[in-house]
N, CA, C and O of each residue as an XYZ file, in Angstrom:
388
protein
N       0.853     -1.183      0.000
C       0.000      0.000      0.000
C       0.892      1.238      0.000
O       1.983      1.194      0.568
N       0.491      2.271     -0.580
C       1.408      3.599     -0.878
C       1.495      4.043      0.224
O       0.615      3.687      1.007
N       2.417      4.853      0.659
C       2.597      5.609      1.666
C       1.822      6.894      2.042
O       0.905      7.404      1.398
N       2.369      7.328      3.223
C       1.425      8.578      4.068
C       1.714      9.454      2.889
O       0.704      9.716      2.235
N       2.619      9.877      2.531
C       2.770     10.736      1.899
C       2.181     11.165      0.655
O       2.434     12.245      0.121
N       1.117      9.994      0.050
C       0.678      9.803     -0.963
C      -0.372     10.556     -0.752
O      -0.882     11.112     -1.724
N      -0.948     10.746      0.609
C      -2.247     11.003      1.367
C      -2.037     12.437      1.379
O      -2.903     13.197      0.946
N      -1.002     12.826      1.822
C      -0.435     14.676      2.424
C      -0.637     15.134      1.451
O      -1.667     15.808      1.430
N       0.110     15.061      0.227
C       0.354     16.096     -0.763
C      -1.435     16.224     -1.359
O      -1.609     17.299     -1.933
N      -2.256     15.651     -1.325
C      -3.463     16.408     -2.625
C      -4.272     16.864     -0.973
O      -5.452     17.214     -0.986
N      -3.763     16.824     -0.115
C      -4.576     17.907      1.323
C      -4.065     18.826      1.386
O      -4.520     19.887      1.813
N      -2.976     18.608      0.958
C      -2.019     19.918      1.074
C      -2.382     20.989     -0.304
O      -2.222     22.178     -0.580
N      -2.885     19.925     -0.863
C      -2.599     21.269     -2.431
C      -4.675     21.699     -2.200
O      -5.074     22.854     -2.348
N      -5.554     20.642     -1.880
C      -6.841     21.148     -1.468
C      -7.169     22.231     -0.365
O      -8.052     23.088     -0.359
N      -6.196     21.935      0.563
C      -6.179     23.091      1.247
C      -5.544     24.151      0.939
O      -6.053     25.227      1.251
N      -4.445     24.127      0.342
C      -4.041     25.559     -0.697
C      -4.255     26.186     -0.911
O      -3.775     27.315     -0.805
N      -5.707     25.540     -1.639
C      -6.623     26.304     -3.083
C      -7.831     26.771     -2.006
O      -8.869     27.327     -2.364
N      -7.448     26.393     -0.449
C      -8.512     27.302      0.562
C      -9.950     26.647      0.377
O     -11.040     27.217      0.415
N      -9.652     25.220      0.156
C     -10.913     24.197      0.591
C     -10.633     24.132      2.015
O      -9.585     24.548      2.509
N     -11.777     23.498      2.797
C     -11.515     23.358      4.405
C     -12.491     21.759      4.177
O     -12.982     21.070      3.283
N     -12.362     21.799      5.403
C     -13.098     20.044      5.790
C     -12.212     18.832      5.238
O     -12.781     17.762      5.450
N     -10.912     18.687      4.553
C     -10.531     17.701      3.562
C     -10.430     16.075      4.464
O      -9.771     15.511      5.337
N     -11.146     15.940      3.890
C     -11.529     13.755      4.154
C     -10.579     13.221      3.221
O     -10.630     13.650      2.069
N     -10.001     12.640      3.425
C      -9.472     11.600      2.384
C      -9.063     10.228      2.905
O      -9.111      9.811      4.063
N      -8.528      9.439      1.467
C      -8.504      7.898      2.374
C      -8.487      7.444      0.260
O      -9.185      7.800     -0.690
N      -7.162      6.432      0.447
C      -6.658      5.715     -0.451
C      -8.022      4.015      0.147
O      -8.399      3.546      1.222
N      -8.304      3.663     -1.562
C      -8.827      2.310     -1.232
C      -8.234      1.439     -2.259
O      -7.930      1.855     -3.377
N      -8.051      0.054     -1.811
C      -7.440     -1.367     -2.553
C      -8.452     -1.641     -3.181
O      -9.494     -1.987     -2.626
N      -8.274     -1.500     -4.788
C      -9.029     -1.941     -5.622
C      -8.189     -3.202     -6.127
O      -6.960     -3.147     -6.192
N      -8.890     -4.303     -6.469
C      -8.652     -5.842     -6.786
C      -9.312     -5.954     -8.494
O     -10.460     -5.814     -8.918
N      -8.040     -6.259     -9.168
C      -8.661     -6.821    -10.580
C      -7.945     -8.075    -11.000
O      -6.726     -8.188    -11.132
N      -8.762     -8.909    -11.174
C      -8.355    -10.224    -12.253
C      -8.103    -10.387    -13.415
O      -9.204    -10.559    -13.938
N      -7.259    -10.452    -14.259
C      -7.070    -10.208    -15.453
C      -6.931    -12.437    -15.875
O      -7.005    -13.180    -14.897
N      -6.819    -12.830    -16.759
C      -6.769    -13.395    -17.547
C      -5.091    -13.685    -18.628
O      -4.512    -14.713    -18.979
N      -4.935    -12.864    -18.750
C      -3.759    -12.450    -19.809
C      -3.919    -11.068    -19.967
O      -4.859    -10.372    -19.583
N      -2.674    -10.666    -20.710
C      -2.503     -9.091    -21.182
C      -3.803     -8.552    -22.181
O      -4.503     -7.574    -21.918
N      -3.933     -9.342    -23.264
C      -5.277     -9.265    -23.956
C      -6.637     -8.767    -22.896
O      -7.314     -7.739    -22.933
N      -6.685     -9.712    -22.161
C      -8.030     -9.363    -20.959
C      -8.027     -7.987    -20.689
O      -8.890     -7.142    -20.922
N      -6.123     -7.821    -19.781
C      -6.792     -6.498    -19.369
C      -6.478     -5.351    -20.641
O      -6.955     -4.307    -20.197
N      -6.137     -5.180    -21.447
C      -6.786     -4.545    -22.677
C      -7.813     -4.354    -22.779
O      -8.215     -3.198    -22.908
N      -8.474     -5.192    -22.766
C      -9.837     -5.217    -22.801
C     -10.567     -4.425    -22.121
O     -11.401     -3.608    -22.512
N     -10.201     -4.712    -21.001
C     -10.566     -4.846    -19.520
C     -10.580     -2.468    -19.632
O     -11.325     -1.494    -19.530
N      -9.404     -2.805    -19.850
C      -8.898     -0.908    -19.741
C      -9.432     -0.433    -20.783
O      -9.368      0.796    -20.747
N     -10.117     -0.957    -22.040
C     -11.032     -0.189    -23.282
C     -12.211      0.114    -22.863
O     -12.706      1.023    -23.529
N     -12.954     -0.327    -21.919
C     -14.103      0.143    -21.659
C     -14.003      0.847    -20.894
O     -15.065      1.027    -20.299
N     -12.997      1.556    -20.457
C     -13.517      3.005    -19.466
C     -11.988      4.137    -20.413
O     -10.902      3.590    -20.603
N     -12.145      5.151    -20.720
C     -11.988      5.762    -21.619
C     -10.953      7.138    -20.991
O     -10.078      7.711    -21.640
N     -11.422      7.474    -19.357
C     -10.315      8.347    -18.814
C      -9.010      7.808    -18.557
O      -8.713      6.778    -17.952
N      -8.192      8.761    -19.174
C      -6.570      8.623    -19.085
C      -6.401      6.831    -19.708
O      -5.863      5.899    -19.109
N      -6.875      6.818    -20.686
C      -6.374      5.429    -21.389
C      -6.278      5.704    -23.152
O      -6.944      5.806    -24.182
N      -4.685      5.734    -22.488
C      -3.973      5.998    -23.788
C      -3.665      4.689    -24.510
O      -2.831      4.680    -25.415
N      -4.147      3.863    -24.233
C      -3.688      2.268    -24.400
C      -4.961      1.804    -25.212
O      -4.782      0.710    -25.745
N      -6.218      2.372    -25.441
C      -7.230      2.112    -26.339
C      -6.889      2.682    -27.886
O      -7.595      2.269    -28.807
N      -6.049      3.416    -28.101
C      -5.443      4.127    -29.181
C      -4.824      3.689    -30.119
O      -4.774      4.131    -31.267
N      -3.990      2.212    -29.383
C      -3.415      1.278    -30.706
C      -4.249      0.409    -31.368
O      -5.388      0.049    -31.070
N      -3.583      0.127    -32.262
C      -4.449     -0.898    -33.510
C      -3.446     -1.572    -34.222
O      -2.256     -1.258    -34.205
N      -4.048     -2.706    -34.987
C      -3.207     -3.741    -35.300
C      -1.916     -4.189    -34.934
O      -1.784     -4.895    -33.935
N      -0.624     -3.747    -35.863
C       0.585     -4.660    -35.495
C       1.164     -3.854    -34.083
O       1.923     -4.392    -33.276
N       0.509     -2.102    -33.932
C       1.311     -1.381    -32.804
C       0.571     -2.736    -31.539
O       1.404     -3.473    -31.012
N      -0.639     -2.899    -31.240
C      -1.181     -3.336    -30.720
C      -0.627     -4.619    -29.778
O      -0.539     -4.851    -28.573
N      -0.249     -5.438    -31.256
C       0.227     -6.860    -31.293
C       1.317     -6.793    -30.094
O       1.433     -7.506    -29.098
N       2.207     -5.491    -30.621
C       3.561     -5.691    -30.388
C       3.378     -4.933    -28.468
O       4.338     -4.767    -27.716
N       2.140     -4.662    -28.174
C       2.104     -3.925    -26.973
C       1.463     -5.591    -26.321
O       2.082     -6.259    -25.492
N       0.306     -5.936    -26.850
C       0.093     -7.221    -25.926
C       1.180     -7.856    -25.351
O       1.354     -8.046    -24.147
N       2.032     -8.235    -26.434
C       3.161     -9.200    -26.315
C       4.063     -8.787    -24.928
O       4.296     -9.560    -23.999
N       4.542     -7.264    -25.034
C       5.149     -6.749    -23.981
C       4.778     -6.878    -23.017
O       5.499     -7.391    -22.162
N       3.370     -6.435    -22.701
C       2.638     -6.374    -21.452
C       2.903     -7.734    -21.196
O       3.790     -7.922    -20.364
N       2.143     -9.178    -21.903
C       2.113    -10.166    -21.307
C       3.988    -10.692    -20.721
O       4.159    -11.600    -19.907
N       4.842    -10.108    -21.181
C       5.882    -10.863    -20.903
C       6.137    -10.009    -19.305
O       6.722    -10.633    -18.420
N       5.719     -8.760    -19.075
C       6.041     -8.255    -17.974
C       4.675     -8.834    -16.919
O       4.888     -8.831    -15.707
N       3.643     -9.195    -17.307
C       2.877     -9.523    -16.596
C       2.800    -11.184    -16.028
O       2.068    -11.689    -15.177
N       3.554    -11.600    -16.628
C       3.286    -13.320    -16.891
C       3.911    -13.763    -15.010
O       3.451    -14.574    -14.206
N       4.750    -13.085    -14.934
C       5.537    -13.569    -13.394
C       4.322    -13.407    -12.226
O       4.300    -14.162    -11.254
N       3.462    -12.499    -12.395
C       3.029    -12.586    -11.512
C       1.474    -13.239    -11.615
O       0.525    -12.711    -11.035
N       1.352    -14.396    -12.392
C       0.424    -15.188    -12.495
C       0.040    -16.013    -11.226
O       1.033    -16.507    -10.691
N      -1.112    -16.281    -10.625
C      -0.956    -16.880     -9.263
C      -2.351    -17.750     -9.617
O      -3.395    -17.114     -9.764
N      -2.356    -19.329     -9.761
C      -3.425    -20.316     -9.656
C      -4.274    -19.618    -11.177
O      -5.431    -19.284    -10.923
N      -3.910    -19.414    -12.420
C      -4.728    -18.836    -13.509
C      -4.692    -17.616    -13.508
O      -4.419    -17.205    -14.636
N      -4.828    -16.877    -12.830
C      -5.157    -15.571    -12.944
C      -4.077    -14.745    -12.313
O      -3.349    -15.115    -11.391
N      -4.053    -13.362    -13.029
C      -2.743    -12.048    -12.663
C      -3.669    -11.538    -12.058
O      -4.705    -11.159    -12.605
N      -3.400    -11.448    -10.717
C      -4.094     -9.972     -9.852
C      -3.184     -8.774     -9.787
O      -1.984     -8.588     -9.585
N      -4.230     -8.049    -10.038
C      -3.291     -6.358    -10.166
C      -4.518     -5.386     -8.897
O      -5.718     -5.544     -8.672
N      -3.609     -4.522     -8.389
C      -3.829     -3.802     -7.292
C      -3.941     -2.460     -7.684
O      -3.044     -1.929     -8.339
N      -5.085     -1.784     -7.305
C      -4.656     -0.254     -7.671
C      -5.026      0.744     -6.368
O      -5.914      0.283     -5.650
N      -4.658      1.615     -6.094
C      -5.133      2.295     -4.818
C      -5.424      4.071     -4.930
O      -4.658      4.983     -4.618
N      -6.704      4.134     -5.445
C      -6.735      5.301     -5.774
C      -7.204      5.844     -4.349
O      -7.751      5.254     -3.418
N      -6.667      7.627     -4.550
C      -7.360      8.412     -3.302
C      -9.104      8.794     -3.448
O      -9.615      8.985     -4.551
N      -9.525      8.831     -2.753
C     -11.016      9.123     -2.224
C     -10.801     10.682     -1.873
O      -9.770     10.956     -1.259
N     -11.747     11.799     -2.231
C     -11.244     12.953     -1.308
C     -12.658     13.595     -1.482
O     -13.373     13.355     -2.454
N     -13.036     14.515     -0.356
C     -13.699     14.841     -0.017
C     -13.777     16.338      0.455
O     -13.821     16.368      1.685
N     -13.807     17.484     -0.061
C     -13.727     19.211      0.770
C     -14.629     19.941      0.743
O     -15.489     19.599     -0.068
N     -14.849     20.907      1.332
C     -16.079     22.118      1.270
C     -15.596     23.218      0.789
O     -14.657     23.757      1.374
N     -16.200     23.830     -0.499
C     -15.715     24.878     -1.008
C     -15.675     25.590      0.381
O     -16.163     25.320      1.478
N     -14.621     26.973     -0.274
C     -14.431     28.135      0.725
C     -16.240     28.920      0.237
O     -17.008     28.608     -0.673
N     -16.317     29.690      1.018
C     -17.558     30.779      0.948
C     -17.426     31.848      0.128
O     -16.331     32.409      0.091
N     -18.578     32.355     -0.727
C     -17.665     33.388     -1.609
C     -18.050     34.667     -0.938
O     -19.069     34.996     -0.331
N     -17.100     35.202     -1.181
C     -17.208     36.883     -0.704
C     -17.919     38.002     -1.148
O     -17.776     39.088     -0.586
């Protein structure tokens, strides 16, 4: 799991910008992938910050292939689990003047 520090810096920059109340809190998201193909797949149906829906044919080929050779080690009983831990955040605008 990422560190504290992962947590400080976007309170620090929300409170900056003179939000107050800031909640936050990183959560363990769990995905199963299949092979590199899967999660291709898997990452084409949601469309923010996926620069990886953009290739086609042989660029494509030659990106599966990569992915699967960096992904293959961490195969466990069929399936690659991959971890992601995004922040949660929560503030109250300031009041306007």
């Amino acid at each position: 799991m990422p560190g504290l520090d992962r947590l400080r810096r976007p309170q620090a920059l929300v409170e900056g910008a003179g939000f107050g109340g800031y909640a936050g809190g990183t959560r363990t998201i769990v995905d199963e992938v299949s092979d590199a193909q899967d999660l291709l797949d898997w990452s084409r149906s949601g469309s923010f910050g996926n620069s990886l829906a953009e290739f086609e044919g042989t660029e494509r080929q030659r990106l599966v292939n990569a992915l699967a050779a960096r992904l293959e080690p961490y195969r466990r009983e069929g399936v690659i689990r991959l971890e992601r831990y995004p922040i949660f955040a929560t503030a109250i605008k300031p009041a306007a003047d």
